[in-house]
C-alpha positions as a Markdown table, in Angstrom:
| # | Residue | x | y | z |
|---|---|---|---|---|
| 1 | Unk | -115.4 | -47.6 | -76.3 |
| 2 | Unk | -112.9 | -44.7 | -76.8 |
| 3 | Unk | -116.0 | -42.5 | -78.1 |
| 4 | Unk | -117.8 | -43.2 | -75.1 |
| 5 | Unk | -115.2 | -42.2 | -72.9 |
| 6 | Unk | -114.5 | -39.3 | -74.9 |
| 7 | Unk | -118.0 | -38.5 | -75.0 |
| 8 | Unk | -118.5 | -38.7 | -71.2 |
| 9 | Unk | -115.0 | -37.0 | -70.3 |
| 10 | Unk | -116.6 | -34.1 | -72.7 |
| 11 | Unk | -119.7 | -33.5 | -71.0 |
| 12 | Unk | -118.5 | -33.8 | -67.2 |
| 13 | Unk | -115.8 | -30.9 | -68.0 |
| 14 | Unk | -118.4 | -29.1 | -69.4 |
| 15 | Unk | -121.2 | -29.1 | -66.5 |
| 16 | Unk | -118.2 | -28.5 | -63.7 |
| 17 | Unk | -116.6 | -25.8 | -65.8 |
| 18 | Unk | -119.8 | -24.0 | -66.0 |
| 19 | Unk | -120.2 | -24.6 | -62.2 |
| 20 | Unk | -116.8 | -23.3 | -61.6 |
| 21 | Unk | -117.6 | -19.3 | -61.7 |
| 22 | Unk | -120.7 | -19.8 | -59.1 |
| 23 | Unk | -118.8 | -21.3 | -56.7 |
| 24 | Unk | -116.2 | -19.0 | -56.8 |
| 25 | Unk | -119.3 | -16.1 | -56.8 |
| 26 | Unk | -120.3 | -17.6 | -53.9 |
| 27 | Unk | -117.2 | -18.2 | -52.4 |
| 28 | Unk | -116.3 | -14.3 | -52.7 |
| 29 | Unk | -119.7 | -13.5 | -51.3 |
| 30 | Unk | -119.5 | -15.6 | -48.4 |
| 31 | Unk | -115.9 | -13.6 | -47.4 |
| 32 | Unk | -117.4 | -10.8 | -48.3 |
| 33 | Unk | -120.4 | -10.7 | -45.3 |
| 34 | Unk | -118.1 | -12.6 | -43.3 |
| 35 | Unk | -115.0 | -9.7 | -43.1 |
| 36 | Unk | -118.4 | -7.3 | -43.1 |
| 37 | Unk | -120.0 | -8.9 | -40.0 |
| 38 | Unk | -116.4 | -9.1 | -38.4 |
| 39 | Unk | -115.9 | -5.3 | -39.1 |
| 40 | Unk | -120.2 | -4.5 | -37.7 |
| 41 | Unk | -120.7 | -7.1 | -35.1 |
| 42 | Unk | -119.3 | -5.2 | -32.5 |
| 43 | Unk | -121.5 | -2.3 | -33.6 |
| 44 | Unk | -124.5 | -3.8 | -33.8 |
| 45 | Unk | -124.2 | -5.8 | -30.1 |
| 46 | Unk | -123.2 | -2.4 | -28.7 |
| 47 | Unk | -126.7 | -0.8 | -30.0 |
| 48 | Unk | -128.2 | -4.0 | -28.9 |
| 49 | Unk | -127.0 | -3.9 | -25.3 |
| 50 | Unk | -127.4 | 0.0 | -25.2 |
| 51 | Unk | -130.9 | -0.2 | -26.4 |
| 52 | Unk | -131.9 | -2.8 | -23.9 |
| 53 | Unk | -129.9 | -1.1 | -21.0 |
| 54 | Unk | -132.1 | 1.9 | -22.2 |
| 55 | Unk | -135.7 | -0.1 | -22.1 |
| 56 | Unk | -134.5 | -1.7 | -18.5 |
| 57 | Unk | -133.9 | 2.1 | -17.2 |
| 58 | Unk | -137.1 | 3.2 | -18.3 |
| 59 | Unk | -138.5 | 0.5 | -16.8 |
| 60 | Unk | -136.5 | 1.4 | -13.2 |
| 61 | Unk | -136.6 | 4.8 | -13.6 |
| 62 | Unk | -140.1 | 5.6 | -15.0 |
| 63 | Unk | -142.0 | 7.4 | -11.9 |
| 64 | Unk | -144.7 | 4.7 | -10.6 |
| 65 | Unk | -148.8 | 5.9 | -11.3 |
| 66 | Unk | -149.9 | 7.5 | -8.2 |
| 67 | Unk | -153.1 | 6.2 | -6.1 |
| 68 | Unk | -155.8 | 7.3 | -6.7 |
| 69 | Unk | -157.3 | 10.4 | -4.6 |
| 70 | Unk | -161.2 | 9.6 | -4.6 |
| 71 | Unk | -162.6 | 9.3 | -1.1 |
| 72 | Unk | -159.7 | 9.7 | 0.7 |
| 73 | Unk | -159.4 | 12.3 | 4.1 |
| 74 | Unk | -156.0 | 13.9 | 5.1 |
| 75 | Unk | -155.5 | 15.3 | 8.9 |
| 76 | Unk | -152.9 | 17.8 | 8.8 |
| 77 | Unk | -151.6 | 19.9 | 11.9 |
| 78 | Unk | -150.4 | 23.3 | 12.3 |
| 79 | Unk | -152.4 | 24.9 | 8.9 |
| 80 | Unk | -152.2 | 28.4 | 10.2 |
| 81 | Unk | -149.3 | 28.9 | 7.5 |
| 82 | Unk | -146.4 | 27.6 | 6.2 |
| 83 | Unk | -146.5 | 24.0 | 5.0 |
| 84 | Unk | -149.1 | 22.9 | 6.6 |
| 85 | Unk | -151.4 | 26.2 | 4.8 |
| 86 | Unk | -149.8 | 25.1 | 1.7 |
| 87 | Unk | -150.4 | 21.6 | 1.7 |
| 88 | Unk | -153.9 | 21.7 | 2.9 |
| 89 | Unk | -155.0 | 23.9 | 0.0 |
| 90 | Unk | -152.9 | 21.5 | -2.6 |
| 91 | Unk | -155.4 | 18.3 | -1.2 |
| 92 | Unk | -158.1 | 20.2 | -1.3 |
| 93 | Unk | -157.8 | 21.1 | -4.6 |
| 94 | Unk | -156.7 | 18.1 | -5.5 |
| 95 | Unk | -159.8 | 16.2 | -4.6 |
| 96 | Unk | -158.9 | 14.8 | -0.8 |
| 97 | Unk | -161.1 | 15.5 | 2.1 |
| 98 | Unk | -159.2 | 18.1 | 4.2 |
| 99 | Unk | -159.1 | 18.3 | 8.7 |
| 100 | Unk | -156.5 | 21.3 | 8.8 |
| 101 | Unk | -155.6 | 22.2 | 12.8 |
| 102 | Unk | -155.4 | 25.8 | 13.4 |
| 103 | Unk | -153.7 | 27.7 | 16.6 |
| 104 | Unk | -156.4 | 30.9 | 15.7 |
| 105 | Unk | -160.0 | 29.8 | 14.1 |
| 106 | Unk | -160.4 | 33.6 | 13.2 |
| 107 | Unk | -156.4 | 34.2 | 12.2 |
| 108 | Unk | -155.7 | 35.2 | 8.6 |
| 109 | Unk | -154.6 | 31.7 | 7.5 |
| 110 | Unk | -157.7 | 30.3 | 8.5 |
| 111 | Unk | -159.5 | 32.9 | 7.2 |
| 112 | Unk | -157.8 | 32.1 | 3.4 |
| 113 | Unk | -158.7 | 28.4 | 3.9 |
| 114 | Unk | -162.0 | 29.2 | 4.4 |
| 115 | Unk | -161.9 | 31.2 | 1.4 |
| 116 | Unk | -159.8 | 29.9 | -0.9 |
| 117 | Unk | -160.8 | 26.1 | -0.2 |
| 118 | Unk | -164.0 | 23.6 | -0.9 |
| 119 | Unk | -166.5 | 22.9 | 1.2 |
| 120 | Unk | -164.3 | 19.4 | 1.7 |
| 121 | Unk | -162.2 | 21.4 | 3.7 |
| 122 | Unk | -163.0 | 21.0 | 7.7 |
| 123 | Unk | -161.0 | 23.7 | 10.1 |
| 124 | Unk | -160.5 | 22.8 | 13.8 |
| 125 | Unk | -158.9 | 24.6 | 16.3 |
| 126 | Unk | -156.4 | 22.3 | 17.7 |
| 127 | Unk | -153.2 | 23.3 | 20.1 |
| 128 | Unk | -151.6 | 20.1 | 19.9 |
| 129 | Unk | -150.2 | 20.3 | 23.4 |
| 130 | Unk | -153.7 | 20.2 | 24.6 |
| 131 | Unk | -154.8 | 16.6 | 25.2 |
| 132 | Unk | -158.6 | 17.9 | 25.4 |
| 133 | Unk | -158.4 | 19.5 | 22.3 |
| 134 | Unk | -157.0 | 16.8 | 19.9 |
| 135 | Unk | -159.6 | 14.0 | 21.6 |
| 136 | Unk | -162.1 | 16.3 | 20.6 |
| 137 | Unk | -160.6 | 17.0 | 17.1 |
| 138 | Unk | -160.5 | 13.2 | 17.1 |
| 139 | Unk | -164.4 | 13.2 | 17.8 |
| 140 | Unk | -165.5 | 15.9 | 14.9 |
| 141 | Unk | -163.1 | 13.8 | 12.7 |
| 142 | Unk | -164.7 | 10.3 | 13.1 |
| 143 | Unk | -168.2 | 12.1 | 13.3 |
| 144 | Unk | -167.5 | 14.1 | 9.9 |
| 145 | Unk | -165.6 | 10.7 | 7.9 |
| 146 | Unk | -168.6 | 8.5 | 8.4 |
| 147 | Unk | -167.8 | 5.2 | 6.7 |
| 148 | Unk | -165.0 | 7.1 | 4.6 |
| 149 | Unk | -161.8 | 6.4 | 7.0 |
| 150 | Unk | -158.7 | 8.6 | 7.7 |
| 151 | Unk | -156.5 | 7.8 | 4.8 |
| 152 | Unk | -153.0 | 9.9 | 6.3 |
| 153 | Unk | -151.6 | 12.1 | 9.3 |
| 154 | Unk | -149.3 | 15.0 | 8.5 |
| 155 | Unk | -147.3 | 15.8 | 11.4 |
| 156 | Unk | -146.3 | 19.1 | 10.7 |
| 157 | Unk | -146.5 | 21.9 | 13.3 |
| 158 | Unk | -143.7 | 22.9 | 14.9 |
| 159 | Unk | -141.8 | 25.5 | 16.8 |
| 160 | Unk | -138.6 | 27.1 | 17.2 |
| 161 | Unk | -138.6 | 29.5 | 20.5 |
| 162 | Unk | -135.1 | 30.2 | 20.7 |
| 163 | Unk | -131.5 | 31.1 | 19.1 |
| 164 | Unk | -128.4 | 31.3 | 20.6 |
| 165 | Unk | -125.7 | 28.7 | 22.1 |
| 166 | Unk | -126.9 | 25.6 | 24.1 |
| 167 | Unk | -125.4 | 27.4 | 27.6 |
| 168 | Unk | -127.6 | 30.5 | 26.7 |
| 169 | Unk | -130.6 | 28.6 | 25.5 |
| 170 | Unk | -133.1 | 29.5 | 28.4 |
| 171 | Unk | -134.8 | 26.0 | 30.1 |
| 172 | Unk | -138.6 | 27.3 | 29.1 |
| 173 | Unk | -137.2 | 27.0 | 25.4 |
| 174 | Unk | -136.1 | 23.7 | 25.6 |
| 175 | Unk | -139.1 | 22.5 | 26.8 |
| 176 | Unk | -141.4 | 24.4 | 24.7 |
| 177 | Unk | -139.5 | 22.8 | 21.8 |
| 178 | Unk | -140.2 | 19.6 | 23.4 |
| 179 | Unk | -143.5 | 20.2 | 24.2 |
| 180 | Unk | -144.6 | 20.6 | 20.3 |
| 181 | Unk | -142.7 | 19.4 | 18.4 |
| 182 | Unk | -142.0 | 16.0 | 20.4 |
| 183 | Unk | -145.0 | 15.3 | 22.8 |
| 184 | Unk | -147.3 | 17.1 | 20.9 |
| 185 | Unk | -146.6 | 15.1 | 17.7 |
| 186 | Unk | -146.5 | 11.9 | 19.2 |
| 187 | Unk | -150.0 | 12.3 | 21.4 |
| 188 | Unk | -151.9 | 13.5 | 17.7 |
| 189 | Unk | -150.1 | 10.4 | 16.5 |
| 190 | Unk | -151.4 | 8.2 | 19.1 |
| 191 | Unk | -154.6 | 9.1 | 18.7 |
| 192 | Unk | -155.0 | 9.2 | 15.3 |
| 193 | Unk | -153.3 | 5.3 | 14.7 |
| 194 | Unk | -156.9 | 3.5 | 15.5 |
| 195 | Unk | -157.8 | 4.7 | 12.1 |
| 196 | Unk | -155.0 | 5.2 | 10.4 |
| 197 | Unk | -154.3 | 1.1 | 10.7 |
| 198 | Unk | -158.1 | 0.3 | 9.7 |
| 199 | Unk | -157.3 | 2.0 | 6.6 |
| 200 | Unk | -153.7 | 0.6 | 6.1 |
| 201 | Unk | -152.7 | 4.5 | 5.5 |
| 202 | Unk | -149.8 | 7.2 | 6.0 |
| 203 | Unk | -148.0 | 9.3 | 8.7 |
| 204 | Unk | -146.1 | 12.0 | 7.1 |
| 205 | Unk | -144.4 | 13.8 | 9.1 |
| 206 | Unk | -142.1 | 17.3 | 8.9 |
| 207 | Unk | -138.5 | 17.1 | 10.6 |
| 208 | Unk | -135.7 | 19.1 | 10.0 |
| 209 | Unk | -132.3 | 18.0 | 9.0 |
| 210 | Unk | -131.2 | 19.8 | 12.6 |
| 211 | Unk | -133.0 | 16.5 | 14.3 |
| 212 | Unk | -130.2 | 14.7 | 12.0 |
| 213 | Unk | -126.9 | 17.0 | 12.6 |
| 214 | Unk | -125.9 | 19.4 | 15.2 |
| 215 | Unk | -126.5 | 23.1 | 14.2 |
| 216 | Unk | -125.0 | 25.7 | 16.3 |
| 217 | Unk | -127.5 | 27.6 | 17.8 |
| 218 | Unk | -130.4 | 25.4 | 17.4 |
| 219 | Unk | -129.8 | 23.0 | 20.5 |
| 220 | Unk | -133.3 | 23.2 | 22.1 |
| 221 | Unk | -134.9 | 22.6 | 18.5 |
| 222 | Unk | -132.5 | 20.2 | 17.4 |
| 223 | Unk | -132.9 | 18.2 | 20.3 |
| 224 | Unk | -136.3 | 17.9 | 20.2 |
| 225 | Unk | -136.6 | 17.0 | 16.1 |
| 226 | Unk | -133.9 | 14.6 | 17.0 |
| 227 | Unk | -135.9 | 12.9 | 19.4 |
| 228 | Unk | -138.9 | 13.1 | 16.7 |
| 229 | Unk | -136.6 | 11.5 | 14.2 |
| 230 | Unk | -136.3 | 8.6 | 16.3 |
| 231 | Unk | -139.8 | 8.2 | 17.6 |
| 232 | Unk | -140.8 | 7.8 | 13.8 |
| 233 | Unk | -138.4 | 5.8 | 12.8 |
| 234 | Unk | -139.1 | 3.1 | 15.5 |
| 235 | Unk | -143.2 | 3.8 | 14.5 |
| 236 | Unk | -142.1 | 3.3 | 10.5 |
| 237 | Unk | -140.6 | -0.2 | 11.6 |
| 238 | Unk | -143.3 | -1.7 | 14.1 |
| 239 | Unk | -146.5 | -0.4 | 11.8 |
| 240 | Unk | -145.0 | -2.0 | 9.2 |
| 241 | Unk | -146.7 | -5.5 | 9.8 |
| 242 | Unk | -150.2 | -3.1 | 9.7 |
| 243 | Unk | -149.4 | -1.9 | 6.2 |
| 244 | Unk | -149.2 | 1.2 | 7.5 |
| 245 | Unk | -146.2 | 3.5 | 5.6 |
| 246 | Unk | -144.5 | 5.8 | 7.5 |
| 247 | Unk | -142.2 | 9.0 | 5.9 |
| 248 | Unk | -140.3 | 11.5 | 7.4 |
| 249 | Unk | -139.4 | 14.9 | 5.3 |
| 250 | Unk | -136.4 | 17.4 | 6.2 |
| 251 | Unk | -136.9 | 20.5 | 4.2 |
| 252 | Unk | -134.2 | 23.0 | 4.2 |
| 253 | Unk | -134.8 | 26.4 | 4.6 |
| 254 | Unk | -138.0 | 27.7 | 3.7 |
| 255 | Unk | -139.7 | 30.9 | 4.7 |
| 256 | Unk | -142.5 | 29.5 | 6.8 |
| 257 | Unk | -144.1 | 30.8 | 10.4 |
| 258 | Unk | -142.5 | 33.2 | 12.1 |
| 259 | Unk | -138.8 | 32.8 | 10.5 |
| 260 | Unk | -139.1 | 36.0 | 8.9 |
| 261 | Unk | -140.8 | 38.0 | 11.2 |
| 262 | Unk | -138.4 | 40.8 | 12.3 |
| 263 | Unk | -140.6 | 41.7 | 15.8 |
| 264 | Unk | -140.7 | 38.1 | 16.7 |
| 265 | Unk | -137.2 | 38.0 | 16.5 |
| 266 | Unk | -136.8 | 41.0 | 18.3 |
| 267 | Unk | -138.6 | 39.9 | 21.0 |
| 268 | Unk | -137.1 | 36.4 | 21.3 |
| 269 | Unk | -134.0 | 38.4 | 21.8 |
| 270 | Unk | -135.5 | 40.6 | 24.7 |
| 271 | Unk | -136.7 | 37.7 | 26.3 |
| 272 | Unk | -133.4 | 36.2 | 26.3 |
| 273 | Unk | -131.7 | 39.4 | 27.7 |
| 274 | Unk | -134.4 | 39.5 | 30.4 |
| 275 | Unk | -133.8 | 35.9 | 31.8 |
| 276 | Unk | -129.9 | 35.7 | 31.4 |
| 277 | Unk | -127.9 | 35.6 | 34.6 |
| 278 | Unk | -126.2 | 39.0 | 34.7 |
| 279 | Unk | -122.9 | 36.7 | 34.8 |
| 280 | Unk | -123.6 | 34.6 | 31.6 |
| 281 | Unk | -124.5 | 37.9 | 30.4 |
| 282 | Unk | -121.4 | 39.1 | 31.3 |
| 283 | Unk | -118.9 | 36.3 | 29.9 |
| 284 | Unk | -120.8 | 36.3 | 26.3 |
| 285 | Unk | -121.4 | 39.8 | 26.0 |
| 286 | Unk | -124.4 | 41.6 | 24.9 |
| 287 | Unk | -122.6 | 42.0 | 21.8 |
| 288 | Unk | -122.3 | 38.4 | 21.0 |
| 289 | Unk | -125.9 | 37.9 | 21.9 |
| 290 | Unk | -127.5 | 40.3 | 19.2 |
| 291 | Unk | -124.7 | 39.5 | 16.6 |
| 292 | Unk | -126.5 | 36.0 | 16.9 |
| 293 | Unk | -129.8 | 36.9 | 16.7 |
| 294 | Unk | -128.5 | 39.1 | 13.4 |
| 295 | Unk | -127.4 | 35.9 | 11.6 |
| 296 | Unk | -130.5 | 34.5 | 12.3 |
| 297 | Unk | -132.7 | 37.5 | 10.5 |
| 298 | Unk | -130.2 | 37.1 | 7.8 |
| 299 | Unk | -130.4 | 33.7 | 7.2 |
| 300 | Unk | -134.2 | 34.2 | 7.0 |
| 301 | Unk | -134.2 | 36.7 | 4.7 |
| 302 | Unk | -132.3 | 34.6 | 2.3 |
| 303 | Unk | -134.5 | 31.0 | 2.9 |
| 304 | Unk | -136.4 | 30.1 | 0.1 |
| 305 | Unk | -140.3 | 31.4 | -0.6 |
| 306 | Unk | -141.2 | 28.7 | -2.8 |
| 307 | Unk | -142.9 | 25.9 | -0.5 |
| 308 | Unk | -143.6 | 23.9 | -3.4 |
| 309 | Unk | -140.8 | 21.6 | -3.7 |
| 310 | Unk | -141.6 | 20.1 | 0.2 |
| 311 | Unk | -145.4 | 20.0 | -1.0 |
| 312 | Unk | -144.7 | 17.8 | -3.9 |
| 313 | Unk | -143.1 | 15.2 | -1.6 |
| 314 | Unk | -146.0 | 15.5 | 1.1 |
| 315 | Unk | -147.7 | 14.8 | -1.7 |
| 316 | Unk | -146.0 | 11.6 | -3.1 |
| 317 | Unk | -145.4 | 10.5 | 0.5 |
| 318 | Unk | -149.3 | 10.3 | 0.4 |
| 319 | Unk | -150.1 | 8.5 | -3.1 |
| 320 | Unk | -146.8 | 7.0 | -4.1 |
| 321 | Unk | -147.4 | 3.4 | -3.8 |
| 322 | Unk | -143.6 | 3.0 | -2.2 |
| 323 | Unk | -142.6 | 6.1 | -0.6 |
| 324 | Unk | -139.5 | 6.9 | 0.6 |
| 325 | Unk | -138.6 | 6.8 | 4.4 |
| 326 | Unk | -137.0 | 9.7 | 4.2 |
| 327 | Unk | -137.1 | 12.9 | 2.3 |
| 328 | Unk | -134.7 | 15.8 | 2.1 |
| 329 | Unk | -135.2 | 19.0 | -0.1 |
| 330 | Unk | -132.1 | 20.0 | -0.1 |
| 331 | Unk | -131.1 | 19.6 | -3.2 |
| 332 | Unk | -134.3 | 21.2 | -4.6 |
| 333 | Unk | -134.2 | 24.3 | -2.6 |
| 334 | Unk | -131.9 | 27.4 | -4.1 |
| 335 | Unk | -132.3 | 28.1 | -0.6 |
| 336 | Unk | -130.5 | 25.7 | 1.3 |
| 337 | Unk | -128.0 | 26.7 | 4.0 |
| 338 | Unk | -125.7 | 24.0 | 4.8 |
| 339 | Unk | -124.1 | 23.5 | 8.5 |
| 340 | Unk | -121.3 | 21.3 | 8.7 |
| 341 | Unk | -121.3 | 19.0 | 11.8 |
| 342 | Unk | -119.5 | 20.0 | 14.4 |
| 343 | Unk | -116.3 | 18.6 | 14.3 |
| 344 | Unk | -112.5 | 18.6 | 16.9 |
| 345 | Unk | -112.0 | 22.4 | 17.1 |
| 346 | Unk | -115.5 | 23.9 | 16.6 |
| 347 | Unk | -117.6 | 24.4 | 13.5 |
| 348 | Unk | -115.9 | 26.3 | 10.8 |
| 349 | Unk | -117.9 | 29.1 | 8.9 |
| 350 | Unk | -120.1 | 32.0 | 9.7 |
| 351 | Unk | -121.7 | 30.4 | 13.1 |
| 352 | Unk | -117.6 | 30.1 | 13.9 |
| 353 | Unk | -118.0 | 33.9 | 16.1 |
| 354 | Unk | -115.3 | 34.8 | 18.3 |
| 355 | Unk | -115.9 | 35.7 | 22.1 |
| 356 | Unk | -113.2 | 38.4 | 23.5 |
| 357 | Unk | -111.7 | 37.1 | 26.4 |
| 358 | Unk | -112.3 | 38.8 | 29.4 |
């Protein structure tokens, strides 16, 4: 009996003995990843959570594909130059069917788009302020889409027909302003929505951010860009039911039309002498008059030439399949020329111009 327990004893210290350095292996290795994932883990979660946070962005950030441009037509007003020139020969060559309004059929800018542009291209002579001539630009447009349909509107001619303070601001220019770039807009807009809800399109249209702030010196045009600001606004929220997107774009300042023309300013300024009470005249100063109408050329000579920037977002307005309702280039344009609001005590800065007593 002793040998058997002996015997037993003998073999059961020898199989746990020999198990002994294992465990203990295994013990040490199992410490070992532990202190190791204790030490990484924080690591590795924070590449885990910055590589997902990275995949989400690109996800939210990645610029949506564009619509396609095949068979679709574009109206665009005031073509002569400026943005509306520029824009019109971007579609084109980008594939759209083209109606660009011109003031002057035989102008230069008409004569480039004729020459520089596809036979997609279709010039009319429109002056938005004459009802008679955009029904019949209405008629050559239907006549010349067919079965096609008017994909978008681009509001974008406009005037500015005056400088100087608000007081000095002559009635004619105030209405003028209004005329085009209020009335006029809104009749092409009128008469162009029968389409452009068949085809569940675009407006675009071209503001300026002096519809959105006051800027001294700009009261006529101001007003009447304000006034547009609000018409398309209320548009953008009753066509929405139509499917019908509607953008408005502010550009800064740009070279465009007649803004660095040095006898157009000149005889803005004449015009202005000529129709000023000899009183008003008087209490400003003549002085005062052309020192405004000198920050004006300058300011124009330093407004950006490259139109680019507010023809890239014309053109997203157009294909992106969720445009923005507003656009502002401001932050694009080396160009820019910032106006505080007018605040208690005037506006501060170079428009801030002193007026000797009398």
């Amino acid at each position: 009996m002793s040998v058997f327990v002996g015997s037993t004893l003998k073999k059961f210290l020898a199989t746990h003995v020999s198990v002994v350095p294992s465990l203990v292996a295994w013990l040490g290795a199992t410490l070992l990843v532990e202190r190791l994932c204790a030490m990484c883990m924080p690591a590795v979660l924070a590449l885990v959570v910055f590589c997902a946070t990275c995949w989400f962005y690109s996800l939210w950030a990645a610029p949506p594909s564009l619509l396609p441009v095949e068979g679709k037509a574009v109206f665009i007003t005031g073509c002569d130059s400026g943005f509306g020139h520029a824009t019109a020969r971007r579609l084109d060559a980008m594939g759209f069917h083209v109606f660009a309004t011109v003031l002057d059929a035989d102008g230069e800018g008409a004569r480039r788009l004729k020459s520089t542009c596809s036979p997609r291209l279709t010039l009319l002579q429109v002056d938005i302020t004459q009802p008679q001539q955009v029904q019949q630009a209405l008629l050559n447009t239907k006549a010349k889409l067919g079965m096609k349909g008017l994909w978008a509107l681009v509001n974008n001619a406009g005037v500015c027909v005056n400088f100087g303070d608000a007081e000095l601001s002559l009635m004619s220019n105030y209405r003028g302003c209004m005329e085009v770039n209020f009335f006029g807009t809104i009749y092409v807009t009128k008469t162009l929505l029968p389409l452009l809800r068949q085809s569940k399109g675009r407006i675009v249209t071209i503001s300026s951010p002096s519809g959105e702030q006051p800027f001294p010196c700009l009261a006529s045009y101001g007003a009447s860009k304000a006034a547009l600001n609000l018409f398309i606004n209320t548009l953008r929220h009753e066509l929405e039911p139509w499917g019908v997107k509607v953008s408005t774009i502010l550009p800064s300042a740009f070279k465009t039309g007649q803004s660095s023309n040095t006898e157009y300013w000149e005889k803005q300024y004449q015009h202005l002498l000529q129709n000023l009470s000899p009183s008003l005249l008087e209490e400003y100063g003549e002085d005062y008059v052309m020192e405004t109408k000198n920050l004006f050329q300058n300011h124009a000579k330093s407004a950006n030439e490259d139109l680019s920037p507010v023809v890239n977002t014309i053109v997203e307005a157009l294909l992106s399949p969720q445009p923005q309702h507003i656009s502002s280039n401001e932050n694009e344009s080396p160009g820019h020329f910032e106006v505080p609001p007018v605040m208690d005590g005037g506006t501060p800065g170079i428009w801030a111009k002193p007026i000797d007593s009398q």
